[in-house]
C-alpha positions in Angstrom: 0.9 -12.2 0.1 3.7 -10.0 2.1 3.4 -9.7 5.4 4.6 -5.9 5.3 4.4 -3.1 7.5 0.4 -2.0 7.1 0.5 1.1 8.6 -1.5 0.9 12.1 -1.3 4.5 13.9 1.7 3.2 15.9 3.3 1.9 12.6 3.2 4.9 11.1 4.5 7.0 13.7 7.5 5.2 13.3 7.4 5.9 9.9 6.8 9.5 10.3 9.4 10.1 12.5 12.0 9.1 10.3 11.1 12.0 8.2 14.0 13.8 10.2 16.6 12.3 8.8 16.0 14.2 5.3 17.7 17.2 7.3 20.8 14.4 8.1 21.0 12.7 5.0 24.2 14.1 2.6 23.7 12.0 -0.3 23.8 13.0 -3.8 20.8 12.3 -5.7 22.2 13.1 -9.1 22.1 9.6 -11.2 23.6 11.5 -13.9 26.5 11.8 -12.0 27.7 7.9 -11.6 30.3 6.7 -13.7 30.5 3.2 -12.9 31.0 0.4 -15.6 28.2 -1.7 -15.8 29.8 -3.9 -17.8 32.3 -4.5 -15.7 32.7 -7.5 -12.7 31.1 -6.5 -9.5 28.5 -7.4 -6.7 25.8 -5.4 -5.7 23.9 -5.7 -2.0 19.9 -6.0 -2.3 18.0 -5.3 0.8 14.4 -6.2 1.1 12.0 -6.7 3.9 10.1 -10.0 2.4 11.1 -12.7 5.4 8.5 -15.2 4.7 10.3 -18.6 3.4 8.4 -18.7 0.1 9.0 -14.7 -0.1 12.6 -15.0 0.8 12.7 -18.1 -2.2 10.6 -16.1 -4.8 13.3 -12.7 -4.2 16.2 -14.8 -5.2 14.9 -17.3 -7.9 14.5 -13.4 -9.5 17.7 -12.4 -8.6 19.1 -15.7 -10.1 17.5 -14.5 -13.5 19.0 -11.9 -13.8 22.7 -12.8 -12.9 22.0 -15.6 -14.9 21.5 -12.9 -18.0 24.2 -10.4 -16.3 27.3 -12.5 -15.7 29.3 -9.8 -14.5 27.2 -8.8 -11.9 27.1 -10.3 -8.9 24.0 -9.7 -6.3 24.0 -10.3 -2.2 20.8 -10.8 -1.4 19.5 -9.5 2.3 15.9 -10.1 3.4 13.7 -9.5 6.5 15.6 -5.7 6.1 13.4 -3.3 8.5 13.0 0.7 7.6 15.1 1.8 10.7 17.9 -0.5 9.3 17.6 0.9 6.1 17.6 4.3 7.9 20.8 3.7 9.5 22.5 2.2 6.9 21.6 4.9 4.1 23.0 7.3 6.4 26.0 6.3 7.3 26.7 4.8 3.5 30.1 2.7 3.2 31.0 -0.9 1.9 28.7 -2.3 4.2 25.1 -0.1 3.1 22.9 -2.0 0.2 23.5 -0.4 -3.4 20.0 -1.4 -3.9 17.1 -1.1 -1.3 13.2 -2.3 -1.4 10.6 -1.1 1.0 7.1 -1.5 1.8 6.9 1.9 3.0 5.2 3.8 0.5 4.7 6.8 2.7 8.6 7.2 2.7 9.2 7.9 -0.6 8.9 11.8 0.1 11.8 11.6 2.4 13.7 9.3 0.5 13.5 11.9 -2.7 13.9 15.2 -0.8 16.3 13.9 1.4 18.6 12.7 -1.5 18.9 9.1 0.4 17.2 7.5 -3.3 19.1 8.2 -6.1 16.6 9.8 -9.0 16.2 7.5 -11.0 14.9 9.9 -14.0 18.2 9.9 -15.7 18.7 6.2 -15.8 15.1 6.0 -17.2 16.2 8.4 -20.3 19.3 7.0 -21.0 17.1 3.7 -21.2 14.9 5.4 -23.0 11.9 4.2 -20.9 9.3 6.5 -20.5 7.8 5.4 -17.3 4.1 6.7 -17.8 3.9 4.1 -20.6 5.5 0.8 -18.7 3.3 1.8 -14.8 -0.2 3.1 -14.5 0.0 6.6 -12.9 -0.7 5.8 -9.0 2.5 3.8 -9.3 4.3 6.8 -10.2 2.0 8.9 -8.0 3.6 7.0 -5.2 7.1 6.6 -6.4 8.0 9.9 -7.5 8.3 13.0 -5.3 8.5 16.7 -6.4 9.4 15.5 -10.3 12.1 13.2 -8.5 11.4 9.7 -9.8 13.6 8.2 -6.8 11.9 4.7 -6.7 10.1 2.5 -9.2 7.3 0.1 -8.3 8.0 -3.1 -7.5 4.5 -5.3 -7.9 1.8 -3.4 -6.1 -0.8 -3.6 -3.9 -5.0 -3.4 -4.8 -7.5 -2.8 -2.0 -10.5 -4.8 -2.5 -13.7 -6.8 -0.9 -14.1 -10.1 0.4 -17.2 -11.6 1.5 -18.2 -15.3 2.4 -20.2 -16.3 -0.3 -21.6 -19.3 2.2 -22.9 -16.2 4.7 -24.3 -14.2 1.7 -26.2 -17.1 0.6 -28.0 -18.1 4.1 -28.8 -14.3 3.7 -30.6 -14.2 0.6 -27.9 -12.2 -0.9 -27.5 -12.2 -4.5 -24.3 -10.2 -4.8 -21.5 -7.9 -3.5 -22.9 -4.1 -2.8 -21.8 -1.4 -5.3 -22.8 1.6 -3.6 -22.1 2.3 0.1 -25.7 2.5 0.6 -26.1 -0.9 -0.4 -23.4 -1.9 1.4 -24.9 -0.5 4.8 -27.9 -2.8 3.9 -26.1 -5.3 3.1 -23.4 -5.6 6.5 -26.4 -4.7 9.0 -28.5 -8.3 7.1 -25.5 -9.9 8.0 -25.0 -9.2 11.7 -26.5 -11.1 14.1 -26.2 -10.3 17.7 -25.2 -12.3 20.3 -25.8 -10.9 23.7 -23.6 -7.8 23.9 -21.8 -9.1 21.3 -21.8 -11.1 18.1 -22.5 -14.4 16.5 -21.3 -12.7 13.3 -20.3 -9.1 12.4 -21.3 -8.2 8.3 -18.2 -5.7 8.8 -15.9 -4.2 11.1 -16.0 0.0 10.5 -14.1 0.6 12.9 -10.9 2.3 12.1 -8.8 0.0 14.5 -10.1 -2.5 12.3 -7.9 -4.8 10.1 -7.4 -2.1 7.0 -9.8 -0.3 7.5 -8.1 3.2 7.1 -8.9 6.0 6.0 -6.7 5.9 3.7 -8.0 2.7 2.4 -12.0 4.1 2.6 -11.4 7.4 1.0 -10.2 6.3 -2.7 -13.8 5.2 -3.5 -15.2 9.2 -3.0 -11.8 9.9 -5.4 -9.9 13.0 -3.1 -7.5 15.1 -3.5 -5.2 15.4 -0.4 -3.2 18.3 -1.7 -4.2 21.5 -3.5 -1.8 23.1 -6.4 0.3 25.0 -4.0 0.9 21.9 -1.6 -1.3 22.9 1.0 -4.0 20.2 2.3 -7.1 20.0 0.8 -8.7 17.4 3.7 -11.1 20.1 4.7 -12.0 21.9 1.0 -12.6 18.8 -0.6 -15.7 17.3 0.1 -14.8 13.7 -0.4 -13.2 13.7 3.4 -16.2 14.8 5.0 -18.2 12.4 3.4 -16.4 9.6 3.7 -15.5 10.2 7.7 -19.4 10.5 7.8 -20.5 7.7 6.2 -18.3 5.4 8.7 -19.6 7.1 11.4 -23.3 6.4 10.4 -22.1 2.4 9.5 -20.9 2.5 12.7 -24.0 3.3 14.7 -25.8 1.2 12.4 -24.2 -1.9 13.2 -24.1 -1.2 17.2 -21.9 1.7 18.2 -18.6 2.0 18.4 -18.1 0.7 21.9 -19.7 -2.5 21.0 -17.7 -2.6 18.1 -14.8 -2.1 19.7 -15.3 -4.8 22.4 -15.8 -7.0 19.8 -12.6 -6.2 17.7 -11.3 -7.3 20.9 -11.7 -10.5 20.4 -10.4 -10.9 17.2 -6.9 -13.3 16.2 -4.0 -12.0 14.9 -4.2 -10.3 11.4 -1.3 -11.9 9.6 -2.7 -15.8 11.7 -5.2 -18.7 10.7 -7.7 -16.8 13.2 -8.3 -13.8 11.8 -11.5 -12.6 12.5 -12.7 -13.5 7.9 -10.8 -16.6 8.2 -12.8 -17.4 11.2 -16.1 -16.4 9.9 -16.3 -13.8 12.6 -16.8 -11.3 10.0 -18.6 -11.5 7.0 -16.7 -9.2 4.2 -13.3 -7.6 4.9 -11.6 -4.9 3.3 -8.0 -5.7 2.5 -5.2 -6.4 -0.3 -4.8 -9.1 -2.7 -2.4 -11.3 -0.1 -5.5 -11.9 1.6 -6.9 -14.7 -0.6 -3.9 -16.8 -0.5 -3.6 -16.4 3.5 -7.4 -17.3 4.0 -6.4 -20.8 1.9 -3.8 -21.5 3.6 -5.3 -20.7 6.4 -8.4 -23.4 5.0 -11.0 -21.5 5.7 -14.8 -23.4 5.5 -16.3 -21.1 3.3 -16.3 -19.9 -0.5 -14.4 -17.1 -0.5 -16.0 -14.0 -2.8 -13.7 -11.2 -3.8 -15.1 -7.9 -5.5 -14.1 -4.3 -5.8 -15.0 -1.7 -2.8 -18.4 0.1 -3.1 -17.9 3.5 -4.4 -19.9 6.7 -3.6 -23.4 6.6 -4.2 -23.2 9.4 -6.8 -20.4 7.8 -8.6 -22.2 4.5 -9.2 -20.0 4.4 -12.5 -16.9 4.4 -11.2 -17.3 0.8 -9.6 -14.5 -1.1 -10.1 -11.6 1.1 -8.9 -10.0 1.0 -5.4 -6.7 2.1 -3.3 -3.6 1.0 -5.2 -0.3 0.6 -3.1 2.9 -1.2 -3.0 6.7 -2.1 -2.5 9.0 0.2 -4.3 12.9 -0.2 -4.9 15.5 2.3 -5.4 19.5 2.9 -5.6 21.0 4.0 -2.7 22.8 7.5 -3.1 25.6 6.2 -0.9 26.2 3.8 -3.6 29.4 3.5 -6.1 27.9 0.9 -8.4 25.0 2.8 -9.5 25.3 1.8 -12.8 25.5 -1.6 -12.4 22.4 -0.8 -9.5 19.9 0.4 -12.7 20.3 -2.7 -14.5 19.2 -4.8 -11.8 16.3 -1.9 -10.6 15.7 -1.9 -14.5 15.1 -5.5 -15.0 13.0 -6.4 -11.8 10.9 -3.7 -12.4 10.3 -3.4 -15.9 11.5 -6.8 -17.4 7.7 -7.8 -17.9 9.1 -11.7 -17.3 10.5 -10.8 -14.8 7.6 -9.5 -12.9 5.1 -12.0 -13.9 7.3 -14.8 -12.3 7.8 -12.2 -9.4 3.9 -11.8 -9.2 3.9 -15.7 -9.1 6.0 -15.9 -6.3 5.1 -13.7 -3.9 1.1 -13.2 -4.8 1.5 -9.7 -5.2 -0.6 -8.0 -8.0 1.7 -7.2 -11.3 3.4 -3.8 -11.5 3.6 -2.8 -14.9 0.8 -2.5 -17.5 2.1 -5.5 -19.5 2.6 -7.5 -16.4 -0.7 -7.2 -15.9 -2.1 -8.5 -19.0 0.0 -11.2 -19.2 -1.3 -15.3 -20.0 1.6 -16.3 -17.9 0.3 -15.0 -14.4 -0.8 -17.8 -11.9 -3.4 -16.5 -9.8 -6.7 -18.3 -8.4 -9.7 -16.9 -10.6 -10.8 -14.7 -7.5 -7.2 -12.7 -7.9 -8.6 -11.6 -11.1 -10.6 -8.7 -8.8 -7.4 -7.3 -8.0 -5.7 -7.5 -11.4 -8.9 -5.2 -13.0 -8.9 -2.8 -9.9 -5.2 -2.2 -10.6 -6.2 -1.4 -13.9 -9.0 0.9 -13.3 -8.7 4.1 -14.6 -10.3 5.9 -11.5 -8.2 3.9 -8.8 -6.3 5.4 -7.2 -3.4 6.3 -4.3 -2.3 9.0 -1.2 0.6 11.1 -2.8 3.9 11.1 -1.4 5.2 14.2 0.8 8.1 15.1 2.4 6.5 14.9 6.0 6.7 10.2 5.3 3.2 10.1 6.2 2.4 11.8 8.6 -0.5 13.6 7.1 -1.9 10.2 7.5 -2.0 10.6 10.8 -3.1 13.7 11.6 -6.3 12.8 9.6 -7.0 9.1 11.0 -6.9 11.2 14.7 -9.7 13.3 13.3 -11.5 9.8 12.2 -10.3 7.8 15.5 -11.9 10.5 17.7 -15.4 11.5 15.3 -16.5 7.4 15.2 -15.8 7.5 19.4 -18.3 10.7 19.5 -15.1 12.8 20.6 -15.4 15.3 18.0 -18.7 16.9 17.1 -18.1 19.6 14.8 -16.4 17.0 11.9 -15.8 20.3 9.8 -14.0 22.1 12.4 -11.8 19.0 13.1 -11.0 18.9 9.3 -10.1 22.5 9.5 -7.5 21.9 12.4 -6.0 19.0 10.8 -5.2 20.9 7.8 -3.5 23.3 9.2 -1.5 20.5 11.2 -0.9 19.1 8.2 0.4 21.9 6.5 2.2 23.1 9.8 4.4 19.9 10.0 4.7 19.6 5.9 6.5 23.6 6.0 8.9 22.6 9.3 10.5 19.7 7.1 11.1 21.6 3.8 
């Protein structure tokens, strides 16, 4: 688990806004171009945003390794690293920015390539001779890459998944997780049970001020496509968008309206605390990432604890299994003078497949490479194993990354936000709109 910066609507206008600097950055993103030794003595800074103790631990027992195999390289290591640190310090560059940086910010990687800020990392990959579609499954790159610049690399990933108290299914007469949305609608209202103008227990909270429960995050299981050939949004052409905005809507009313949702989400504990509203058994099935599992044992939780893929579109039954696939990337600072030496240690955490087993180990984050994944050496509870095989599906899948850091995210989760709340009535016209935000804001930053 990594408590990382999931992107709530006020997250990730943070996020967004940062896309401005790609109009301030100056750095070269030309690996070709450094000329370091890598052979030589030197020390290299690593920023990362891990904080947790056990995080913190697990990032420099894997910096350890590889000094211990690279004796000429030394590595500071610098946790707990937010983005708008790592904004400022890739724009001003000097002996004090990182040489390497890791971020949870997926949604930044457009900014980070167009910008220059990331060094692409494509020549370092040929002169490797790595060919990256054969070491990461392609929503890794998907996310990584920007334009053809490959200016990050996955570093473990994220898989979006279901959880569900097997002890609450039971008393239900519930044999097994839903496959199909339509099941799942049967399935959450059998587990509600009202409590005055509340609830004793809530089979799932729709709402999209929910813990995870994005759009973003709901979408992969219809399989969209955010951006056309050209680059121009597709949220109102492709059909997946509309359906997916209108089948939370009609979970929503089904389970008691979205102000009686809401009131309820009210109550809830903090996310990332013992009392989250699963651990507590306040809810019945969540949607969230992998971390989840080891929070909710740590967090010793009453209950048998089920994990499963999300239900998929009813008229893609036979995709079941696949889900949203995110992550941390890493990358080599532009600013940088060492970027030789910088690939070898961006080389080895990310596609040494030791190395990211005893990564995966550490920070229960799902494996980032293909042979990562496979490997007898992982230590994961048995329920983990969900996660593993929905990072392997073939149909899971990821948002792209654009210039604009996310903000398209936004613009869309408005149009959800105000179409559960009854706001918008004409969800097609809404769609419409937000496209042309979309592309409005995408064509101002380019």
């Amino acid at each position: 688990m990594s408590i990382r910066t999931r992107k709530s609507a006020a997250a990730l206008a943070a996020t967004a806004a940062i896309a401005l600097f790609a109009s301030a950055c100056t750095g070269s993103s030309e690996g070709s171009a450094a000329a370091d030794d890598p052979n030589a003595e030197t020390t290299l800074t690593l920023w990362h945003g891990w904080s947790a103790p056990s995080e913190v631990k697990a990032m420099q027992d894997n910096v350890d390794r590889f000094m211990a195999a690279h004796k000429n390289i030394k590595v500071k290591v610098v946790g707990n690293m937010t983005d708008d640190k790592i904004n400022q310090a890739l724009r001003a560059g000097g002996p004090k920015a990182p040489d390497v940086v890791s971020s949870f910010s997926t949604t930044r990687v457009g900014s980070f390539c167009s910008s220059g800020a990331f060094t692409d990392l494509n020549p370092f990959l040929k002169k490797s001779k790595i060919d990256a579609a054969k070491v990461f499954h392609k929503p890794l790159l998907d996310y990584t890459q920007f334009e053809g610049n490959q200016c990050a690399l996955p570093l473990l990933s994220d898989a979006y998944g279901l959880y569900y108290n097997k002890d609450a299914f039971k008393a239900a007469g519930i044999a097994a997780p839903p496959k199909t949305w339509s099941e799942f609608t049967e399935v959450a209202a059998k587990l509600t049970k009202p409590k005055g103008a509340g609830y004793e227990q809530l089979g799932f909270m729709p709402n999209y001020h929910g813990y995870e429960t994005t759009i973003s995050h709901y979408v992969p299981q219809w399989s969209p496509t955010y951006f056309d050939a050209e680059g121009k949004s597709n949220v109102a052409r492709d059909p997946a968008f509309a359906k997916m905005l209108t089948y939370q809507k009609s979970l929503v009313d089904k389970l008691g309206g979205f102000k009686k949702l809401d009131r309820y989400r009210n109550t809830f504990g903090d996310e990332w605390g013992a009392k989250h509203p699963f651990h507590t058994g306040q809810v019945a099935m969540q949607l969230d990432g992998e971390w989840r599992l080891g929070m909710a044992k740590d967090a010793g939780v009453k209950f048998e604890i089920g994990t499963a893929p999300l239900p998929v579109a009813d008229d893609q039954a036979a995709d079941y299994g696949k889900g949203y696939l995110s992550g941390t990337i890493i990358g080599i600072a532009s600013t940088s003078k060492k970027q030789n030496a910088a690939w070898e240690l961006v080389k080895y955490m990310t596609t040494d497949t030791d190395a990211v087993v005893a990564f995966s180990n550490g920070i229960r984050n799902v494996p980032s490479t293909i042979e990562a994944l496979k490997s007898p050496d992982l230590k994961h509870d048995p329920a983990f194993q969900t996660f593993i095989d929905i990072a392997q599906h073939p149909k899971s899948n990821t948002s792209p990354a654009n210039v604009d850091a996310g903000t398209y995210h936004l613009t869309l989760q408005d149009v959800g936000f105000r179409y559960e709340s009854g706001k918008v009535k004409d969800l097609q016209a809404a769609l419409e709109k937000a496209a042309t935000q979309i592309d409005t804001d995408i064509a101002k930053l380019k």
